[in-house]
Phi, psi and omega in degrees: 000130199300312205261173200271187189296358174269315206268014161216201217264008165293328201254333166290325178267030164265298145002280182286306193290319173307312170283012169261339202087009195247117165339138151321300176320304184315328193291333218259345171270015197256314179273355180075051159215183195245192227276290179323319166322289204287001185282330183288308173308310201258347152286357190073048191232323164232182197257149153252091205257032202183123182298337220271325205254003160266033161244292197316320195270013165258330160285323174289305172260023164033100219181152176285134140332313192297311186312299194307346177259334188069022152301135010271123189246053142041031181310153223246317200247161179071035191062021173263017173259306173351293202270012155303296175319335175245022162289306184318317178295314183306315176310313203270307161321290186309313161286300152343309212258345162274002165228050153237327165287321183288354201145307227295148182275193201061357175277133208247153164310133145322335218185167167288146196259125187268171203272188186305310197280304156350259193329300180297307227250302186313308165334265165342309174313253230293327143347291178296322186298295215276300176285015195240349172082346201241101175347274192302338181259336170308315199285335176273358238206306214273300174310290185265045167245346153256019130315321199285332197280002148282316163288344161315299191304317215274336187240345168253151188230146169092204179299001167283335191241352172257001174280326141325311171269299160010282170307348194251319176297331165269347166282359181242352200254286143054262161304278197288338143285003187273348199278321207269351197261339183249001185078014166250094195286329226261313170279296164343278166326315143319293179319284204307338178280317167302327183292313200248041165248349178266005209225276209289005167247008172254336169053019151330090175337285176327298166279344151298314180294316183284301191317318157325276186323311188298322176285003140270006157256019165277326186269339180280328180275005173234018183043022161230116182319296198303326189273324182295316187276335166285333156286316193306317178281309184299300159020265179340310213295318194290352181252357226254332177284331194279317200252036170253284213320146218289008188224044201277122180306155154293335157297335202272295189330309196276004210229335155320280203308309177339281168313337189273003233226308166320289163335286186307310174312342191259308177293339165315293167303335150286033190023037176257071169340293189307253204357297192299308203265004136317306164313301161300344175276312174280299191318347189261340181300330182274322176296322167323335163296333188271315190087141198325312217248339151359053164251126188294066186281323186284012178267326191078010206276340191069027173338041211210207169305302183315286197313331174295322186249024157276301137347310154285005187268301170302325178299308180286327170325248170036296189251058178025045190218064176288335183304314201290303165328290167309348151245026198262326180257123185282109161087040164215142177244126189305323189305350192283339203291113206257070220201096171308316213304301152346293163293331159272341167284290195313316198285303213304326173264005181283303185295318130035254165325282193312321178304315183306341207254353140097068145249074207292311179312338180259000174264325158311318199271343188278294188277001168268350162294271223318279172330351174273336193287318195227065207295311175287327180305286164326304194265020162231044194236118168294312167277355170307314172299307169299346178264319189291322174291323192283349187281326211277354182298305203296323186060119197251082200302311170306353177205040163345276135011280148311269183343294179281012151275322181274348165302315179301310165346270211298016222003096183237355162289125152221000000 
């Protein structure tokens, strides 16, 4: 077993159930598996490889999830100390610019408020960083560019300040995905709430719904399910006149399908299987609607068929129909999608897949791409890790190699 017996998520949710008060059994009948599982589970002999059943054993002993996965795990290599060093700072921007959004008096600029073509190319930067997978250039890139745009707000007024506030919703949205990919779903959150003081003062549809779509994958990296689909449904309700309407945008459309996308993921970890793949039947009627070459980058959401069938690919890990996952969107290739970030989340759940379906060697060869592409984005991906320990158990003598390369990535030696 790569990690020592203290050190993974079997000896937290030993933990967690003993301060709930609870028997294994009781605990292994709440998931509907039996007393011997969770004694395996909590000795590290089998994996919790599937949100859907560590958001139940978080729920039951009430626990944080994050806590409970062992985020943020400060990986060392692949540039992770690089992007750790700059959470504090980022954190310190984030906290400035929400009490600059709210109001609060007395605050002064940091800095010279740099112009309009600035602010956009710093955008793009980080933009091109965040769909490009890479982590570690997202976390360097982020401190001071929401310093300059808190100094933008603070000091410009009229379009000038709303070309700012623009610039801040997407630098905080961003933000919160680089925050929930590094493990502080807790900052992560923090981000999405600053996108969405920056939106209501822009008072935009559009840009209220992306932001929406960001809070809930701040709430979906904190298991809580109920609330990610009830943001998603009011959303749904505010875009739903904009992507009907007969001279209806590709953006109202593409930022639907998103949100419905959102959803299936959250009834997926609720093990509600019909739902999730309802949620996926509509997001793909809309992409069929945008047509095969649609993806939606400035939205950041990367909308279109692939993504949809990236999305069906967890949802089946999720409800135990990984064969279905993988085939539920037809005559589409993920690689076309053009969002490396997008393309490494599909192997690592592709691989997944593969493992349920006992084709161990291609799921070793699935997730040792994906880590070529995108090396720190794979090797802090929690289940990536937990699928790389469950392998390592089981052991997959052809692709030996590969394996003991990803264990070290990932540090899973210590």
């Amino acid at each position: 077993m790569p990690e020592g017996s203290d050190n993974h998520i079997g000896a937290r949710v030993r933990i967690a159930r003993n301060a709930a008060g609870l028997t294994q059994q009781e605990l292994a009948d709440f998931l509907n598996r039996t007393e011997s599982w969770m004694a395996n589970v909590e000795n590290g002999r089998m994996p919790l490889d599937r949100y859907s059943l560590i958001t139940a054993v978080a729920d039951r002993c009430d626990v944080d999830v994050v806590w409970l996965l062992g985020q943020p795990y400060r990986l060392r290599r692949d540039g992770g100390n690089l992007a750790h060093a700059h959470v504090p700072a980022l954190r310190t921007g984030l906290r400035r610019a929400g009490l600059i959004l709210s109001g609060h008096p007395g605050l002064a600029p940091q800095g010279v408020a740099v112009d309009a073509r600035t602010m956009r190319a710093k955008s793009q930067q980080a933009n091109r960083a965040r769909q490009s997978a890479n982590l570690p250039k997202v976390a360097t890139l982020l401190p001071a560019m929401v310093e300059d745009l808190n100094t933008a707000i603070l000091v410009s007024e009229g379009t000038a300040r709303d070309e700012a506030l623009r610039y801040m919703v997407d630098a905080a949205r961003t933000a919160r995905m680089c925050l929930n990919q590094l493990g502080y779903a807790d900052l992560a959150w923090s981000a999405a709430e600053v996108a969405a003081g920056a939106a209501t003062q822009l008072g935009d549809p559009l840009v209220k719904a992306q932001v929406a779509w960001d809070r809930c994958g701040a709430l979906l990296h904190q298991a809580s399910l109920l609330e990610t689909v009830a943001v998603a449904e009011a959303a749904l309700r505010d875009v739903e006149p904009l992507a009907t309407a007969r001279d209806g945008s590709p953006e109202a459309l593409s930022l639907r399908g998103a949100l419905h996308l959102r959803c299936a993921v959250a009834h997926a970890r609720g093990s509600q299987g019909q739902d999730a793949w309802a949620r996926i039947d509509a997001a793909l009627e809309d992409a069929d609607r945008l047509g095969p070459e649609f993806y939606d980058l400035d939205a950041q959401t990367v909308f279109g068929r692939g993504t949809v069938a990236v999305h069906a690919a967890e949802v089946g890990v999720e409800i135990g129909e990984p064969d279905t996952g993988l085939s539920r969107v037809e005559n589409v290739s993920v690689d076309d999608v053009p969002s490396k970030e997008r393309q490494t989340h599909y192997k690592i759940d592709k691989a997944r897949a593969l493992r349920r379906m006992n084709r161990l060697p291609s799921a070793v060869v699935t997730l040792k791409e994906a880590a070529s592409s995108a090396p720190y984005y794979v090797h802090a991906d929690p289940m990536a890790r937990a699928l790389v320990e469950d392998l390592a158990r089981v052991g997959v003598p052809s692709q030996a190699g590969a394996l003991s390369s990803l264990i070290r990535s990932m540090e899973l030696v210590h």
